[in-house]
C-alpha positions in Angstrom: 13.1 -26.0 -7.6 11.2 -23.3 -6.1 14.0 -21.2 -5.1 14.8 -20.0 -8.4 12.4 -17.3 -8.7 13.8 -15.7 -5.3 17.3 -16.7 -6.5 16.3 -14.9 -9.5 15.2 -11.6 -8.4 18.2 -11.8 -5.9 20.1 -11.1 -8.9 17.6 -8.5 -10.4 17.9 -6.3 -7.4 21.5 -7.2 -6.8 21.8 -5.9 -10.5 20.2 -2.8 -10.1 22.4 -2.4 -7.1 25.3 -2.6 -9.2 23.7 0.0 -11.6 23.1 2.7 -9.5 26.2 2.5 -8.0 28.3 2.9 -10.9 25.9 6.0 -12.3 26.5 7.6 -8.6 30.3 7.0 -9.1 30.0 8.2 -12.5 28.1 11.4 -11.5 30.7 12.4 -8.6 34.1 11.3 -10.6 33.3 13.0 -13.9 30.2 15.5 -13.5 30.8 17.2 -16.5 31.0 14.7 -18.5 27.2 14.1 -18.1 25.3 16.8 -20.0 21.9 15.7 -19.9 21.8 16.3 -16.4 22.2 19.4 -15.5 21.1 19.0 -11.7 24.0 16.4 -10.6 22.3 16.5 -7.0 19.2 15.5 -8.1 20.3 12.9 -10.6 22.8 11.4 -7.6 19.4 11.3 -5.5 17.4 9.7 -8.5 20.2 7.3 -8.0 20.5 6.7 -4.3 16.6 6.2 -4.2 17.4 3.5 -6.6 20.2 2.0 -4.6 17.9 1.9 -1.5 15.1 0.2 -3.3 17.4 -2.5 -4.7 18.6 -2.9 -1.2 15.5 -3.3 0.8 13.6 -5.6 -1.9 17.2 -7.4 -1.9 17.1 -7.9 2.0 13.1 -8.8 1.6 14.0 -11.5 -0.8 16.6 -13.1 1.1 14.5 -13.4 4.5 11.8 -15.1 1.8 14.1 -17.7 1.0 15.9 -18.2 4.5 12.5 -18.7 5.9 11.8 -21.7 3.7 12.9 -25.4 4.8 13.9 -27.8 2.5 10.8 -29.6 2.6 8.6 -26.6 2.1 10.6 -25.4 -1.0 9.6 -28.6 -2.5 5.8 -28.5 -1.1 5.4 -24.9 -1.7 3.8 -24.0 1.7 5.4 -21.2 3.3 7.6 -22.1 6.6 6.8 -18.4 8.2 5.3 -14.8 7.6 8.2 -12.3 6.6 
């Protein structure tokens, strides 16, 4: 089916979601626990731009596939522009 590639990187980004929000929960619960980053702020905004990313190519994925018909997933032509 050709869903599974979107379905796919649905899980990708929803992945990297749930990456960056356990290292941004990490870095505020126990900063001295992580010594290889001295500039908690900036690693915590590393992070959040990470989280963001994940979110908006997450939300771009998911108006792909609601914006394909069951007859187009099978045909492959697209139902609308995103």
């Amino acid at each position: 089916m050709r869903t599974d590639i979107l379905d796919a990187l649905m899980r990708k980004y929803e992945g990297e979601t749930l990456i960056a929000q356990s290292n941004i929960r990490t870095y505020i619960e126990n900063p001295t626990g992580i010594g290889e980053h001295p500039d908690i702020v900036e690693a915590v905004h590393e992070q959040v731009c990470k989280l963001a990313d994940a979110h908006e190519h997450l939300g771009i994925v998911r108006a792909l596939k609601a914006s394909l018909s069951p007859s187009q997933e099978e045909s492959g032509a697209p139902k609308a522009d995103v």
